[in-house]
N, C-alpha and C positions, 0 to 999 in steps of 0.2 A: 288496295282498292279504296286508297281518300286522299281529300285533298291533300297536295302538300304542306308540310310545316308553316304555320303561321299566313294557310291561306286556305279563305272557307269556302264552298262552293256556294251558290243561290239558286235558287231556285227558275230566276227567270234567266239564270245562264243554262240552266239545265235547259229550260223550255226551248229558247234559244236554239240549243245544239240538235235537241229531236225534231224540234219544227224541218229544219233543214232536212233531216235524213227523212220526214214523212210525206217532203213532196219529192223526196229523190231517190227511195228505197226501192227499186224495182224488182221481181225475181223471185220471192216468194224467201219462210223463211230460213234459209241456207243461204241465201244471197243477202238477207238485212245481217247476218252473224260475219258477212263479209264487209260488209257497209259499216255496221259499230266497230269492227276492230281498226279498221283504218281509219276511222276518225277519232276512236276514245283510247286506242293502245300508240298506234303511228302515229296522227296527228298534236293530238290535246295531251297524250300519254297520263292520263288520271289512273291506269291502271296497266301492270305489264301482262306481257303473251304469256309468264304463267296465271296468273290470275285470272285473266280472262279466260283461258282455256280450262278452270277450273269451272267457273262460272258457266259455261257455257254446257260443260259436262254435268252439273248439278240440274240445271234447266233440262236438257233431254231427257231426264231422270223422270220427271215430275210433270204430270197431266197440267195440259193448260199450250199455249201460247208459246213456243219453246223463247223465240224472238223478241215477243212484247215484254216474257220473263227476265231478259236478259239486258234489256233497257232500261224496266223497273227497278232493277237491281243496282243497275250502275246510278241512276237518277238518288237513287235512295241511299248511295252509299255515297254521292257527292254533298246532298244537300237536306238528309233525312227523309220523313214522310212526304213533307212538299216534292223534294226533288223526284220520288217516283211519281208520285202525282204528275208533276211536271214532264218528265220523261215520256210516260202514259199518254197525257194528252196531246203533245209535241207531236208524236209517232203515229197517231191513232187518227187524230180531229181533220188531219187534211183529205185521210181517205175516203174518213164517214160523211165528211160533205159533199165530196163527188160522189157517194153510193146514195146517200137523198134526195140531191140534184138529180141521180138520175132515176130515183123511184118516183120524182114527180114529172118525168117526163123528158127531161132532156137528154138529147143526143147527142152525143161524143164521139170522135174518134171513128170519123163515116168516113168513106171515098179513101181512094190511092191513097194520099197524106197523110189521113188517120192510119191507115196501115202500115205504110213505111214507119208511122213514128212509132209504133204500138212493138213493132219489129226491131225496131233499131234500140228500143229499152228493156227490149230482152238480151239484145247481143253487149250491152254493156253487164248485166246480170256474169257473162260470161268472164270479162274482164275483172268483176271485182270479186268473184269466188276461186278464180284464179291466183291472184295475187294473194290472196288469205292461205288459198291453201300452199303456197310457196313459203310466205311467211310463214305459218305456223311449223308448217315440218322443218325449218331450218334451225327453229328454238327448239321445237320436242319431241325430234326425232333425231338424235344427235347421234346414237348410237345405233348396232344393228340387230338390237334384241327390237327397242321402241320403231324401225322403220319395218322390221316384220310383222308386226301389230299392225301398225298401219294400214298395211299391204294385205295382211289375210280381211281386214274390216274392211277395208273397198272393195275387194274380190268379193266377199259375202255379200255386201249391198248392191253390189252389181247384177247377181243373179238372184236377187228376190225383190220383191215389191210387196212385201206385207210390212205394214207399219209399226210392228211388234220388233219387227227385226233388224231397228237401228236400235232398242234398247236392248235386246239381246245381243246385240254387237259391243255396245259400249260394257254391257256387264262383263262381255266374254273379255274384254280388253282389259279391264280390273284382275280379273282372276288371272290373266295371262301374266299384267304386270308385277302381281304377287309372286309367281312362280320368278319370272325371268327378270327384274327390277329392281331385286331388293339389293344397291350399291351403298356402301356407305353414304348419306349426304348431310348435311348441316339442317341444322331445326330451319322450320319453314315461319316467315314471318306471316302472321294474320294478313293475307290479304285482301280477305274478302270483312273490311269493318263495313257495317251494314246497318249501323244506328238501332240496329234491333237489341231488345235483350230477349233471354230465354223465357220469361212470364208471357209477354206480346209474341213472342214464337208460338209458344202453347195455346195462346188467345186466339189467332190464328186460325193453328189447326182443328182448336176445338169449333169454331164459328163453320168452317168449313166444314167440317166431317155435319153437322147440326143442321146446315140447309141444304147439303145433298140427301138425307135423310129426312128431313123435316119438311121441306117444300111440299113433298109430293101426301104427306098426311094432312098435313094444311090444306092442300088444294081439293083433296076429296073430303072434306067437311065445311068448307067457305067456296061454291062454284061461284069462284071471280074470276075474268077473263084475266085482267091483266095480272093476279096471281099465278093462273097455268101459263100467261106467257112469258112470266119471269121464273121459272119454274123450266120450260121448255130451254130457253137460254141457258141457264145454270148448268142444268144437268150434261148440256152438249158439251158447253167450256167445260166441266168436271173430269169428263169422261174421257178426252182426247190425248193422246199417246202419240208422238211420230209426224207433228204440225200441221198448221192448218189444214191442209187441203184433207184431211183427215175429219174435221167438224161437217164438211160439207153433207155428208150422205146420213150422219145425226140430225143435223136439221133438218133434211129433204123428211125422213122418216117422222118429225118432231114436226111438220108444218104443211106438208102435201097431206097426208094421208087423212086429219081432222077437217079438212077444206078451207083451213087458212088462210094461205097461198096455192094458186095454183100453179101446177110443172112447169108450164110456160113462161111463167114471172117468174119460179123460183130462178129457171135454167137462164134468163134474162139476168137477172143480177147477177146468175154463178159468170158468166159472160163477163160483166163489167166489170167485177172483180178482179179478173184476170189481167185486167186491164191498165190498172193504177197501183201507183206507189202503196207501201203501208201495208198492216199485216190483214191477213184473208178475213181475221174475225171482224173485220170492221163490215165483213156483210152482214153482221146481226143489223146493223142500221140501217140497213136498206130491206133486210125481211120486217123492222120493224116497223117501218114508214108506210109498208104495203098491205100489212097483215088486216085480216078479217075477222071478225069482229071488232071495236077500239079496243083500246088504244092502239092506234096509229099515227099515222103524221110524224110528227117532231118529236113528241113525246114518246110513240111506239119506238122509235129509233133512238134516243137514250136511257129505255127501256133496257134495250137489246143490247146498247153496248156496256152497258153497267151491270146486268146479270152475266154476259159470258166471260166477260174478262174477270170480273171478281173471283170464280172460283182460283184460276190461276193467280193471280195479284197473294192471296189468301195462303197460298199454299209456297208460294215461296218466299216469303214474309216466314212462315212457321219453317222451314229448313233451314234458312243463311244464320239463324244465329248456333244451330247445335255443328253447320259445316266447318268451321275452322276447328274446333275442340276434336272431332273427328279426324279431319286432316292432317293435325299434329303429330300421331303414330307412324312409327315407322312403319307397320307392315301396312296405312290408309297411304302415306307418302308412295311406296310402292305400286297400290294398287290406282292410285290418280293419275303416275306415271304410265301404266299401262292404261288407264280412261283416254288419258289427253292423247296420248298416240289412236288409237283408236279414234276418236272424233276429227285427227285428221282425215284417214280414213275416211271417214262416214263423208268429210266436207269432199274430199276428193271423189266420191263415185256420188255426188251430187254434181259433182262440175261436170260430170260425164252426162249420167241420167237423173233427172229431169232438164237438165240448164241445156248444156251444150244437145242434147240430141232437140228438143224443142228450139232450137234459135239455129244455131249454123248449120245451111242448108246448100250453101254455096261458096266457092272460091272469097267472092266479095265480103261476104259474111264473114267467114276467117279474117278477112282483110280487118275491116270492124272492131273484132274482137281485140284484134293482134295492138290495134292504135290506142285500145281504151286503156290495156294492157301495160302496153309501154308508157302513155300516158301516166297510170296512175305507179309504176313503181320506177321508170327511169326518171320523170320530170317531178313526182311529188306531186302533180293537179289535185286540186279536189275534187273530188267524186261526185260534187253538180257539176261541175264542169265537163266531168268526163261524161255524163249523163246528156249534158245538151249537146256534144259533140257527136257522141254514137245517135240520138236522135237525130239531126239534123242531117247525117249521112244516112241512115235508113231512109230517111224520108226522098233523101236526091236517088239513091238506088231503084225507089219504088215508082221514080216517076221517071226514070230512065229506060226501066225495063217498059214500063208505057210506050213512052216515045219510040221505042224501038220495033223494027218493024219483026 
């Protein structure tokens, strides 16, 4: 996972690369881990389906952002600190401006048109988690030990909805890969360089573990607003297991019940979040833009987005340097193999539920789906492209069904 030989990445290519996927990211995120790999593994190939698939499994692991983790990582392993920084902001800044745009009031995405299009950026969601998960299991399920793995971790995700239990999925997928895995194979190359060293790992984690712990005795001896409400963001991003849509009901808890926000605005931006490319945290900027007492405004809303993402940023910064030392063993080799089968899995009973049960509702729908589909693995499109195709077709559907008597 770096550049190649005699060729270094920057930082404003990073930027560059996430800008694009942050006004085109739609589907929440299981659908952006479908979106990066077909532009940083398929496309740009900075990194292969195993690496990625390593990466991707270490982020589930680990509180925070699973998605924006997985950006950072890559930004930071192309072009250092900047490059996650850049990565970061790329992926992040497009959504947080349309979530302040609409805490001061503007309206988006109203009438038939706004619907259709709102619809038809969900059915591409379906196209591009699609293609990952075909991708993936054709690298890391080769065998029929790794596509049983697979298969018992979408069966389990399929019949649960506790957020607890994609990380008990992927653990059970390690141990299984232990058991059933261990095949002779060749030493694993460092994939994941990461610009980190093990000091700055440590720094990390120690910084992190300090203001999850630290914040909240600070704030009960200094009553500053905008301490408790860099404090209330922290603790949400710290806390979260199983992605975004997961931070939502920490917050509601962390900002309804003091009288911050109220239920009606909070459930207003949960609304327009749903709505826009880019990862869900970026509604701390829009709780931040609203919130009661100050800070608010501009300043509440990078307030918001710099305490919840840091604890993740923070934490996986402190894992990527001890991950490859780790990885190197043969009985860690075996049980990664059972991880990465697994996280097909887990991708696969997301294409199902959430993606595909919220979007395809109709024949036409399928139809949609099937074009983005084929679009992005028979013809190679890029995935704006495929994004403003399935829009533009959501949107003639939604005003066909209009016109129709």
């Amino acid at each position: 996972m770096h550049p190649p030989a005699g060729l270094e990445g920057s930082p404003f290519e990073v930027l560059l690369a996430f800008l694009k996927l942050g006004v085109s990211c739609f589907g929440g995120p299981i659908a952006h881990i479908g979106y990066f790999r077909d532009e940083f593994v398929v496309r740009r190939r900075w990194l292969d389906d195993a690496a990625y698939a390593d990466l991707v499994a270490l982020c589930q692991f680990l509180p925070g952002p699973a998605s924006s983790q997985v950006g950072f990582s890559i930004g930071l392993a192309r072009a250092g600190y900047l490059g996650g920084l850049a990565a970061w902001t790329g992926f992040t800044l497009p959504s947080a401006i349309i979530l302040v745009m609409f805490a001061y009031g503007a309206t988006m995405l109203t009438g038939p048109a706004g619907v259709g299009l709102l619809h038809g950026l969900m059915l591409v969601a379906v196209a591009i988690v699609a293609q990952a998960v075909w991708g993936m299991a054709r690298t890391l399920c080769t065998d029929r030990q790794r596509a049983t793995i697979a298969l018992v971790a979408a069966l389990i995700l399929l019949y649960t909805t506790s957020p607890l239990a994609q990380i008990a999925t992927i653990a059970g997928g390690g141990v299984a890969g232990l058991w059933l895995c261990r095949t002779p194979a060749p030493a694993m190359s460092p994939h994941l360089v990461a610009a980190v060293s093990p000091r700055a790992g440590l720094v990390a984690l120690l910084a992190f573990l300090v203001l999850l712990v630290g914040l909240p005795l600070v704030r009960d001896f200094h009553h500053s607003q905008t301490l408790a409400l860099f404090d209330a963001f922290y603790r949400s991003g710290a806390l979260v297991f199983g992605g975004g849509h997961v931070v939502l009901p920490l917050l509601r808890g962390a900002f309804v019940p003091p009288g911050w926000v109220s239920d009606d605005v909070f459930l207003a931006g949960y609304g327009a979040a749903q709505a826009i490319p880019g990862p869900l945290f970026s509604f701390a900027a829009y709780l931040g833009a609203v919130v009661h007492p100050s800070p608010h405004g501009l300043a509440g809303a990078a307030l918001g987005l710099l305490a919840i993402f840091l604890p993740g940023i923070l934490i996986v910064i402190g894992a990527l340097p001890f991950w490859n030392s780790l990885r190197q063993r043969a009985g860690a080799q075996a049980v990664m193999r059972g991880v990465n089968a697994a996280v097909v899995g887990l991708l696969g009973a997301a294409l199902y539920n959430p993606i595909w049960t919220s979007s395809v509702r109709t024949a036409a729908d399928l139809g949609i789906a099937l074009i983005g589909f084929i679009l992005l693995t028979a013809w190679r499109a890029p995935p704006l492209l495929v994004v403003g195709v399935s829009a533009l077709l959501g949107m003639t559907l939604c005003q066909l069904s209009i016109a129709s008597p």
